[in-house]
N, C-alpha and C positions, 0 to 999 in steps of 0.2 A: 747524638749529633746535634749542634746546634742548628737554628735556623737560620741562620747566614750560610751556613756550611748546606746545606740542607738545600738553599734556593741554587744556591753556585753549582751543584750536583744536576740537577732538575734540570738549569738549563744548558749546561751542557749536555747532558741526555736527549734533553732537546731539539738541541740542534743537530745533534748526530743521528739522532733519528728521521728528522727532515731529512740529511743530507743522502741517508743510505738509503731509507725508502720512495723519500719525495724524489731522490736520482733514478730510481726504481722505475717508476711511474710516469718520470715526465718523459725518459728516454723511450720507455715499452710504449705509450699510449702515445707521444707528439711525436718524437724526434725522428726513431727508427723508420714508421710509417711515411713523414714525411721523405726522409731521404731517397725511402725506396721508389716512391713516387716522381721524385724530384730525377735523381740521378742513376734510374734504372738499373741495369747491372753493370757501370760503367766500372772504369780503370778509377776513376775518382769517389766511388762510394765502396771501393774495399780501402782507398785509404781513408777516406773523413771514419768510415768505423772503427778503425785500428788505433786513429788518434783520440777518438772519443773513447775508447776501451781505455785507452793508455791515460787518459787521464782522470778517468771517474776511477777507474779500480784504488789507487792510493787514497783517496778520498774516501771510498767507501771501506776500504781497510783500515782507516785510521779512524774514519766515525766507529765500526764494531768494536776495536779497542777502549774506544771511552764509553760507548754504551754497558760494556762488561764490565771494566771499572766502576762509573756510577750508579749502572744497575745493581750490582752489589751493594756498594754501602747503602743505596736507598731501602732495598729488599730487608738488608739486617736490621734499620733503623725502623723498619714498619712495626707497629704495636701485633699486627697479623701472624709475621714471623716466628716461627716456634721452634727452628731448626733445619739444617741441611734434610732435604727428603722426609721431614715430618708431614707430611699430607691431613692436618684434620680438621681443617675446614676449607669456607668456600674460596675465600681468598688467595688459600696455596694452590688448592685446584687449579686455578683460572694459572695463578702462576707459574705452576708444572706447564699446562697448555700451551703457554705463551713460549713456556722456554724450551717445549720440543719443537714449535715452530719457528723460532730461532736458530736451534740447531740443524732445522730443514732448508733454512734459510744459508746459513753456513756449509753445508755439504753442496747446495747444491752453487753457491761461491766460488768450492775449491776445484769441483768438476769444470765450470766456467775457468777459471785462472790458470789451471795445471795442465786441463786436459784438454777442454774444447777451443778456447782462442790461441795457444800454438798450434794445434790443428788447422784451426782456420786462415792465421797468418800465413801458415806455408803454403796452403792452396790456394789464397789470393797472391800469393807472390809467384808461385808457380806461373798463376794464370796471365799478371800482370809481363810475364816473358814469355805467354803463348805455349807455354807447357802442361798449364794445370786442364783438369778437369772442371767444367761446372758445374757439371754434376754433384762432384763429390763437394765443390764448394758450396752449393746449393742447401746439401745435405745439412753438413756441418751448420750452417747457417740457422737454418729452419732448428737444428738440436741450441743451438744457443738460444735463441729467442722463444721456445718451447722453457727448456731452464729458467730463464729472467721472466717468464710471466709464470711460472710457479714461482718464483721468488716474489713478485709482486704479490700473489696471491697470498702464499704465507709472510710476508710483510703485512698486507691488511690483515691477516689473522692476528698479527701481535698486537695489532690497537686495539684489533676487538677485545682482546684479551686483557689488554695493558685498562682499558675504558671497562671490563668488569671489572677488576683488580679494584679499579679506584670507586666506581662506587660505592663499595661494601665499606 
């Protein structure tokens, strides 16, 4: 791979990394905190979260698609790499690590997108026509933000991961 090719890879990896994890982070640690604070368990903080869901999740689905993409060719272009599942050094270690926390990261994505926020749409909509539970919305609520601070979590595990990788 050339190194023109090589930087263009890197920083889109980048910034897709920023966008999925730093989305990660600034929503678990600033955002959500503040709203809850802000907009207690009003009619107006099940929908500012619905619209922030609706619009980080494409984002964050389109950065993991280039992170796979660029993560590959960078992985094959590494003098380290020795082959799919060849594990015999330190390097691939760190790289296995990184890429089961990825996939940690990714599962616990599809539970969020498939299963737990139409779950939760419906029971803030319920709620917002005086039908739902708040309980159950409660519930649901607390299992999403449980999920996105493991994913936070195992997102900082890929730096650490991705920051041994690279010093070797």
């Amino acid at each position: 791979m050339s190194s023109l090719t090589l930087a263009i890879s890197l920083f889109f990896h980048l910034v897709a990394t920023v966008v999925w994890i730093g989305g990660l982070v600034i929503i678990t640690l600033l955002v959500w905190p503040e709203m809850r604070r802000a907009l207690d368990s009003s009619p107006a903080l099940l929908a500012l979260l619905t619209r922030l869901r609706r619009r980080f999740v494409p984002w964050s689905n389109f950065s993991l698609v280039v992170l796979v993409v660029t993560g590959l060719a960078q992985m094959t272009a590494n003098p380290n790499y020795d082959g799919m599942l060849v594990i015999d050094n330190e390097w691939s270690r760190a790289m296995l690590l990184k890429h089961l926390a990825i996939a940690g990261m990714v599962v616990c994505g599809v539970v969020l997108q498939y299963v737990v926020t139409p779950a939760l749409e419906r029971a803030g909509l319920l709620l917002e026509r005086g039908k739902g539970d708040p309980a159950a919305w409660e519930r649901l609520r607390r299992r999403e933000i449980r999920l996105t601070q493991l994913n936070v979590i195992l997102g900082l595990a890929v730096l650490g991961f991705t920051a041994w990788a690279t010093a070797i």
